[in-house]
C-alpha positions in Angstrom: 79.7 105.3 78.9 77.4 103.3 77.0 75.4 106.6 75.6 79.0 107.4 74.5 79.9 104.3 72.7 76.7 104.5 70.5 77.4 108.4 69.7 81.1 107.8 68.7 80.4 104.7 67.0 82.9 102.8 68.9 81.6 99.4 69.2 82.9 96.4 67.0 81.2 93.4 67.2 84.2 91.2 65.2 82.3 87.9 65.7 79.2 85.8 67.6 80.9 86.0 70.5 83.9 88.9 70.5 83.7 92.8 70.9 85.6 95.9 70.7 85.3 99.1 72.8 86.6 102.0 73.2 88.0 102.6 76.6 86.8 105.3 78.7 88.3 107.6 80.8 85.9 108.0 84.4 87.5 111.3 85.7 86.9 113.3 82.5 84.3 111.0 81.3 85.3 111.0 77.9 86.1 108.3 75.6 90.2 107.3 75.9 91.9 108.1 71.7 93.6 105.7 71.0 92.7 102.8 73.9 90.4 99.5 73.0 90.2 96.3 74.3 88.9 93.8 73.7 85.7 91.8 75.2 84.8 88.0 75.2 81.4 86.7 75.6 81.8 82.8 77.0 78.3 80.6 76.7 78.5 78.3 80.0 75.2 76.7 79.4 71.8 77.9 77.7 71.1 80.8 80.6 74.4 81.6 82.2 77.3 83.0 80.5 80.9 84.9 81.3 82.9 87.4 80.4 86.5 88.1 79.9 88.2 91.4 79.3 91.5 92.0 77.8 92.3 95.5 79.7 94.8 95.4 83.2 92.3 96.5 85.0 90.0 92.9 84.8 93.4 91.0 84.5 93.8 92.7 88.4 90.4 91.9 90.4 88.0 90.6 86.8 86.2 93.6 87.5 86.1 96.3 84.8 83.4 99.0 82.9 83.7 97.2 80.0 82.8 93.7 81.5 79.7 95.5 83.1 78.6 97.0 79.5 78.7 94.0 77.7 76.2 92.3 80.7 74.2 95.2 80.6 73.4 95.8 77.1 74.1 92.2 75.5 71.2 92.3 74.0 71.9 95.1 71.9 75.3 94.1 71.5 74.1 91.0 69.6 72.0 92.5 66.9 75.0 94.6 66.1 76.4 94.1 62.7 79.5 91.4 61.8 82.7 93.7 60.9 84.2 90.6 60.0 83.3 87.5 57.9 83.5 84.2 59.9 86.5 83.2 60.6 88.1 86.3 61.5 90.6 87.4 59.4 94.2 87.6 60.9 93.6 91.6 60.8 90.5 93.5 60.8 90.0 97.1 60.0 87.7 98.8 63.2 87.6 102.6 61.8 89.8 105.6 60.4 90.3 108.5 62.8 91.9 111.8 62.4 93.7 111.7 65.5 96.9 110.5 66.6 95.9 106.7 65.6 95.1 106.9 61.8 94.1 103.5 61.1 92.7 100.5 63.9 93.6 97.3 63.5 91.8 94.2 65.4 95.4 91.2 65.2 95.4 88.0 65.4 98.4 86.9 68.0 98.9 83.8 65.7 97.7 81.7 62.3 97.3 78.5 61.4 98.4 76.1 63.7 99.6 77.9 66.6 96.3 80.1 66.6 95.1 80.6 69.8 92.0 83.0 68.9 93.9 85.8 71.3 93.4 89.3 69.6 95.3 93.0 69.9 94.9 96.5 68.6 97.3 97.7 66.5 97.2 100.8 64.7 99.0 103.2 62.4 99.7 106.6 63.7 100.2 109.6 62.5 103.8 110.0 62.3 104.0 106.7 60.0 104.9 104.2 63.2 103.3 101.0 63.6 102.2 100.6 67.5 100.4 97.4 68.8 99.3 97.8 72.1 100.7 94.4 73.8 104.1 94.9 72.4 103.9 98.7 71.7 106.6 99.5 69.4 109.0 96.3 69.3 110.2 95.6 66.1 109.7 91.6 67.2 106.2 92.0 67.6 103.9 89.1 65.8 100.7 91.2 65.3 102.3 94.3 63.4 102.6 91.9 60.3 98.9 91.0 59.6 97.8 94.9 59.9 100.6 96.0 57.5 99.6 93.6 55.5 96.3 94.3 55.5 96.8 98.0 54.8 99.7 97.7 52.0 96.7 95.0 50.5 93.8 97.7 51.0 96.1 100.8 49.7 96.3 102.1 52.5 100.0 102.9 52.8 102.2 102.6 50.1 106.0 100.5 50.6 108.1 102.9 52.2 111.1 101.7 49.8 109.7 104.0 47.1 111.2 107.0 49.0 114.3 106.3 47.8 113.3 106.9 44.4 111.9 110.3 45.2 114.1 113.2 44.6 111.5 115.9 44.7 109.1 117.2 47.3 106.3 119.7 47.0 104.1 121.2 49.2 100.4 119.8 50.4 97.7 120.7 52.0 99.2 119.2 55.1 102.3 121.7 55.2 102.7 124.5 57.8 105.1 127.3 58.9 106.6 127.3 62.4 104.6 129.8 63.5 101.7 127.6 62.8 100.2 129.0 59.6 98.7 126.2 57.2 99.4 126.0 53.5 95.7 126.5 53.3 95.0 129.2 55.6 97.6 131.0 53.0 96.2 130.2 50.0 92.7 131.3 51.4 94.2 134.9 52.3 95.7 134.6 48.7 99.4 133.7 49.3 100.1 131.1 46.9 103.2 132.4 45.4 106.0 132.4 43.9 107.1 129.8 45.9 111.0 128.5 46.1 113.0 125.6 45.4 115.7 124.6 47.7 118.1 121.7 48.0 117.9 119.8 51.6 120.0 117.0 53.1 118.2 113.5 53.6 119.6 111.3 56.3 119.3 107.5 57.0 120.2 104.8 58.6 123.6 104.1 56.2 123.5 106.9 53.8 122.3 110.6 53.0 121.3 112.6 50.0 120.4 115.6 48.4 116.7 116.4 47.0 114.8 119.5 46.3 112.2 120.4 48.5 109.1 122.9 47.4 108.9 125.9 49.7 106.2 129.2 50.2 107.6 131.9 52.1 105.2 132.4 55.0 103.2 136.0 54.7 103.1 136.3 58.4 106.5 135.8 59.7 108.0 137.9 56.9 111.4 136.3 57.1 114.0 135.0 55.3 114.4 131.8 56.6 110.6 131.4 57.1 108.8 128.7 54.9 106.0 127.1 54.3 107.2 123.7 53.9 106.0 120.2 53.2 105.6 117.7 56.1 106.3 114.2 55.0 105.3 112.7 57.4 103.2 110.0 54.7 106.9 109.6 53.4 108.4 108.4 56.5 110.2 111.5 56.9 110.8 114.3 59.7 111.4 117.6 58.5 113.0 119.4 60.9 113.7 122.8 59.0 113.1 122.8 55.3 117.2 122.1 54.7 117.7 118.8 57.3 115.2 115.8 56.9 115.4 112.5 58.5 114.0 109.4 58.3 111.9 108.3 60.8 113.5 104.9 60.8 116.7 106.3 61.9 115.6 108.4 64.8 113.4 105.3 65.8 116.3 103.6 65.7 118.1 105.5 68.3 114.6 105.6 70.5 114.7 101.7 69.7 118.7 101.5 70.9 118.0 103.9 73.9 115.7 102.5 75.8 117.1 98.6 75.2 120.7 99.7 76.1 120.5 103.3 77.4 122.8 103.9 74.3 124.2 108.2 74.3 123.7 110.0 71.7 127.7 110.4 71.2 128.0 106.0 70.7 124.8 106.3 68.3 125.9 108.8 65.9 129.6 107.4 66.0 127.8 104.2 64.5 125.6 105.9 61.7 128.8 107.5 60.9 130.5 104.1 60.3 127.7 102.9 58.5 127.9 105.9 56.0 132.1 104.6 55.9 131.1 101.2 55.1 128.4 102.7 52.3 131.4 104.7 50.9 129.4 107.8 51.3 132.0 110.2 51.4 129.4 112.7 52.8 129.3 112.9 56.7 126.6 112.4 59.4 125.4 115.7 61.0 126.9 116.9 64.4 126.4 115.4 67.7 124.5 118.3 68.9 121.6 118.5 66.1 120.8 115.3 65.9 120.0 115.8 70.1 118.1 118.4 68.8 116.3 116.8 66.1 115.2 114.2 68.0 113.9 115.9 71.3 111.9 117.5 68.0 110.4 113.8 67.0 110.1 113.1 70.4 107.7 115.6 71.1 105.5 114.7 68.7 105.3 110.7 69.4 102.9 109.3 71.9 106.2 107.4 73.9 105.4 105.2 77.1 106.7 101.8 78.3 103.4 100.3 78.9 104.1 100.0 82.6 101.0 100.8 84.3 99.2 100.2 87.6 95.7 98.0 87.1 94.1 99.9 89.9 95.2 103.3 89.2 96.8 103.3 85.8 99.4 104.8 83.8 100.1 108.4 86.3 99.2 107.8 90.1 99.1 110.8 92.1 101.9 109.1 94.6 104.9 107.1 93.1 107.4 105.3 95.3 110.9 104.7 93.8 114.1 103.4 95.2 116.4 106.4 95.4 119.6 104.7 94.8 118.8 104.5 90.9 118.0 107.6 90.8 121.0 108.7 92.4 121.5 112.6 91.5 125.7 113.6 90.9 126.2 116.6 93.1 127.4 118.8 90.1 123.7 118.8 89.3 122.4 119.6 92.2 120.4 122.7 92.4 117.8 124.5 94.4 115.2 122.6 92.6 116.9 119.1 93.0 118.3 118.2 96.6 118.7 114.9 97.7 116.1 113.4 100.2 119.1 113.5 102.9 119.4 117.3 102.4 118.4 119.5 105.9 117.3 123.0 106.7 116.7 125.0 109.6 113.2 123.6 109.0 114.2 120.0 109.3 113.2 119.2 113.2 115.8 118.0 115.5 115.6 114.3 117.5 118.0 114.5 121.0 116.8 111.9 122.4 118.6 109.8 119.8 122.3 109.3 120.0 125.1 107.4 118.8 126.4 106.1 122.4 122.6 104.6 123.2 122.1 103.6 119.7 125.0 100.9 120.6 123.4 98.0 122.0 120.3 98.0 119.5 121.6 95.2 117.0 119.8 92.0 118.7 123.6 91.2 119.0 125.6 94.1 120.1 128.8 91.7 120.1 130.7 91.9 116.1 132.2 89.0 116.8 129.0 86.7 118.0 127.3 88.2 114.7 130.3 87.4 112.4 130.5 84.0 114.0 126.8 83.3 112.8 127.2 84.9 109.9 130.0 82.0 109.6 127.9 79.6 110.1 125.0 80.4 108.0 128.1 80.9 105.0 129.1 76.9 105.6 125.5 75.3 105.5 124.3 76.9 102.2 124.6 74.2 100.2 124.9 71.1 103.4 125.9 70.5 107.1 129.4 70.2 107.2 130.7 67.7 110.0 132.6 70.4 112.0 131.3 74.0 112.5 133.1 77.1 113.4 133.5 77.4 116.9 130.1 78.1 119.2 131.5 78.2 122.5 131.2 81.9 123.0 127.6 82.0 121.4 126.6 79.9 123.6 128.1 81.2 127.2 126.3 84.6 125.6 123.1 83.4 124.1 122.3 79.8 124.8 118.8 79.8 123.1 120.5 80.8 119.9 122.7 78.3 120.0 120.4 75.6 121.1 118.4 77.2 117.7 121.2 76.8 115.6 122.1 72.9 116.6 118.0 72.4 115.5 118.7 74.0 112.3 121.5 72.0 111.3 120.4 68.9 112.7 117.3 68.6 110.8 119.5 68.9 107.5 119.4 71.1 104.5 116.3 68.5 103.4 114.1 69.7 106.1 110.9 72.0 105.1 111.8 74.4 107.7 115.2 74.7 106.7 114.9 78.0 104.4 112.4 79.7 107.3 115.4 78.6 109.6 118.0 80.1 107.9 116.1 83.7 107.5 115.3 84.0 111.0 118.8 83.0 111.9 120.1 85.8 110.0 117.7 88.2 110.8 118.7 87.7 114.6 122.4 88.1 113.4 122.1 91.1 111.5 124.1 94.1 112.1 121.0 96.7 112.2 118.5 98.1 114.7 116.5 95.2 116.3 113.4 97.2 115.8 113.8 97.5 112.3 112.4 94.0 112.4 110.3 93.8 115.4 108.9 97.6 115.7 108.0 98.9 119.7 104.2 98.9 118.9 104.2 95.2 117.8 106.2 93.7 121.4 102.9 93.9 123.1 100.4 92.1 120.2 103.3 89.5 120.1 103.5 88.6 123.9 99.7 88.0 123.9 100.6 85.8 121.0 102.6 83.9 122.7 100.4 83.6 125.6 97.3 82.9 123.2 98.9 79.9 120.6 97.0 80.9 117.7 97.6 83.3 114.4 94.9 86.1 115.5 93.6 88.4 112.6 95.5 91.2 112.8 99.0 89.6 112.3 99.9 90.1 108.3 103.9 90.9 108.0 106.1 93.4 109.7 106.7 96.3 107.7 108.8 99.5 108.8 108.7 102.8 107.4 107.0 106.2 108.6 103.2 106.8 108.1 103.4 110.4 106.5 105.9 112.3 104.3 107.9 114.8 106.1 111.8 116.9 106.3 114.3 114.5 107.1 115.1 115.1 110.6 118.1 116.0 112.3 120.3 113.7 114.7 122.5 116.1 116.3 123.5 113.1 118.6 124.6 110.5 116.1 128.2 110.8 115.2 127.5 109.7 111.5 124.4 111.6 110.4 124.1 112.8 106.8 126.9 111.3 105.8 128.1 108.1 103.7 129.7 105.3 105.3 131.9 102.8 103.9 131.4 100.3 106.2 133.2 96.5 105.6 130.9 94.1 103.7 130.7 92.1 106.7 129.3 94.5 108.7 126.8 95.7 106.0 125.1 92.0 105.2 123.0 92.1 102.4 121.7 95.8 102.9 123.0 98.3 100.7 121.8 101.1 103.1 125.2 102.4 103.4 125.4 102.8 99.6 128.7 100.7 99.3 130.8 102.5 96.8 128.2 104.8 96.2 128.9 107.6 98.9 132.5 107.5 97.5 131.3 108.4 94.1 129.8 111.7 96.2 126.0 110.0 94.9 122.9 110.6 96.5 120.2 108.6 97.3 117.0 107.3 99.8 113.3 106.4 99.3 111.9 109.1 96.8 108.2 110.2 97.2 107.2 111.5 93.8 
């Protein structure tokens, strides 16, 4: 890592006592594009000293690469150069790249008063977007500011309100044919002309417009509709096919709207076609279906992720866990490469020993009206003891411990410190599922020899259930209700949503997805 650092160039020493690497990826073991963090060097006395990273994986256990690095080779690390004068500016350039992250910023989180000495990478891509790697691409973030200040400053980008004064487009070095051939590859095998003016539509967020737009038919496709056409992508621009351009703003905007409010595409362009109204633009939006197009387009060529990430095995785990009743599937889309977790085969193994008549009695009360008189019960102390309960008589021919249970938890008052651990395990007891569910078979044993023994042993955590390997869902022959939704009284259900509630009825599937 270190060997790879110096080769690439990818340390920044911003101040005395403040670094910046370059990630590194240890399965590939290459350098990450596009991934810095940075490092803190913090003087405890004259001979000991710590360190503090910025990436997940130190926030986790304070245990990362980068933290080993900077105590191996802080030697060297302190006759590196100052990028920065002293104090740090509230953005620092790091370096240029040709890859997906143009310029790399080094932000201040805040100046002046407020300023906590907190810094983040931000940097300008490719495709003209700002993205800071705290906030990613929020348009409230509070470290964007001091890098595009910075770069408007330095000349590195120009204001992107000039556009609107440009009515002409010509082709660069940068532009390219479909098929992949470059404006200079042409020239080089002597196609440089004649090349073609067309007219091509510019949208936006409120308005669009017509401009000309410089085009070289391409030698190798040797079609009509075949250009060689300008990128714009320094513009702010996304040309999607030498006639239809769009600005980037408003297909962020719908990425932006999307992923706050899960906003169609239908409700989106039915608003930039009221805000062409209110512009009096008497010239219309594009249809429905190309903008869907045009944006998958943009989408593919963006670097688009949440941010969400595991410290320990980071952003793609090999095994994902998801609950699968929000990511219900409608059955019209159903296919034979989506099924539901539920669906069976004559692979699936079948359970007899299993069956709806023995299944009966395996609530810790079997008796609906015992458990909806607790359930009672638990529904009038929630806030305080009232003075009269419902009526316990029944409860306590049945299960006298219970009830001697229940008169100690509402004796000692909603006040007590037990009073929350109380009321869980009361309605645990109560609850309409399978007693084993919450004490599984091979934990009765280990919990009778902690009865008999007094004391927590070591092997005692939590009670969890679930299976210890992935598998076909079996097959209950026996149970009168298998595979299919039940719409069971709330009552009945408690607080687990098991039996989907209105979801069966909506012909949704779900479970607990393995992915």
């Amino acid at each position: 890592y270190w060997d790879a650092l110096v080769a690439a160039d990818a340390v920044f020493r911003i101040s005395t006592d403040l670094w910046v690497l370059q990630d590194w990826d240890g399965d590939e073991e290459v350098l990450k594009l596009g991934s810095y963090f940075h490092v803190v060097y913090l003087p405890r006395s004259d001979d000991k000293y710590g360190v503090a990273c910025m990436c997940p994986r130190w926030k986790a256990a304070h245990a990362c690469i980068h933290q080993d690095t900077l105590c191996s080779f802080i030697d060297t690390l302190h006759c590196l150069p100052l990028i920065a004068p002293f104090p740090a500016p509230p953005a620092v350039l790091l370096q240029s790249t040709p890859f997906n992250d143009k310029y790399i910023f080094s932000c201040a989180s805040a100046v002046g008063r407020y300023e906590s000495g907190k810094r983040v990478v931000v940097s300008l891509q490719q495709d003209g977007r700002w993205h800071c790697h705290l906030c990613r691409y929020s348009d409230a973030c509070k470290h964007k500011p001091h890098a595009k200040a910075f770069a408007l400053a330095a000349g590195l980008t120009t204001n992107m309100q000039d556009v609107s004064t440009i009515s002409h487009f010509a082709v660069e070095d940068s532009s390219q044919c479909v098929c992949g051939l470059l404006m200079t590859q042409a020239v080089l095998q002597g196609h440089s002309g004649p090349r073609v003016l067309k007219k091509a539509v510019l949208y936006g967020l409120t308005a669009r417009r017509t401009v000309t737009i410089e085009l070289l038919p391409c030698p190798v496709c040797c079609h009509s509709r075949r250009h060689i056409g300008p990128d714009l992508r320094d513009h702010g621009i996304f040309n999607w096919n030498n006639t239809m351009l769009f600005f980037h703003e408003l297909l962020n905007a719908y990425t932006n709207s999307y992923t706050a409010s899960e906003t169609p595409f239908s409700a989106f362009c039915l608003t930039v076609r009221r805000s062409y109204q209110d512009a009096e633009d008497e010239n219309s939006f594009c249809s429905d279906d190309t903008f869907v197009r045009v944006w998958f387009a943009f989408t593919r060529r963006q670097c688009l992720d949440s941010g969400m990430q595991c410290p320990t095995c980071g952003s793609s785990p090999d095994i994902v866990i998801a609950d699968g009743v929000s990511l219900g599937t409608h059955v019209s889309k159903l296919t034979k490469f989506i099924s539901p977790p539920t669906f069976v085969d004559e692979r699936s193994e079948r359970v007899e020993s299993i069956s709806s008549y023995r299944a009966r009695c395996l609530p810790a009360i079997p008796q609906k009206d015992i458990r909806t008189t607790v359930n009672k019960i638990l529904d009038a102390t929630v806030t305080h003891i009232p003075n009269i309960l419902p009526d316990m008589s029944k409860l306590e021919v049945q299960y006298p411990e219970l009830s001697s249970f229940i008169r100690l938890y509402c004796s000692n008052g909603t006040n007590s410190p037990y009073y929350r651990t109380y009321r869980d395990l009361i309605q645990q007891i109560s609850a309409p599922d399978i007693v084993l569910q919450l004490i599984p078979v091979a934990a009765i044993k280990p919990l009778q020899q902690l009865r008999d023994q007094g004391s927590t042993p070591n092997w005692l955590q939590r009670t969890c259930y679930g299976l210890p390997e992935i598998r076909k869902r079996r097959i209950y022959s026996k149970l009168r209700y298998d595979n299919q939704g039940l719409d069971r009284d709330a009552e009945e259900m408690g607080d687990c949503n098991k039996f989907y509630k209105t979801y069966s009825k909506n012909n949704l599937t779900g479970g607990i997805l393995v992915l």
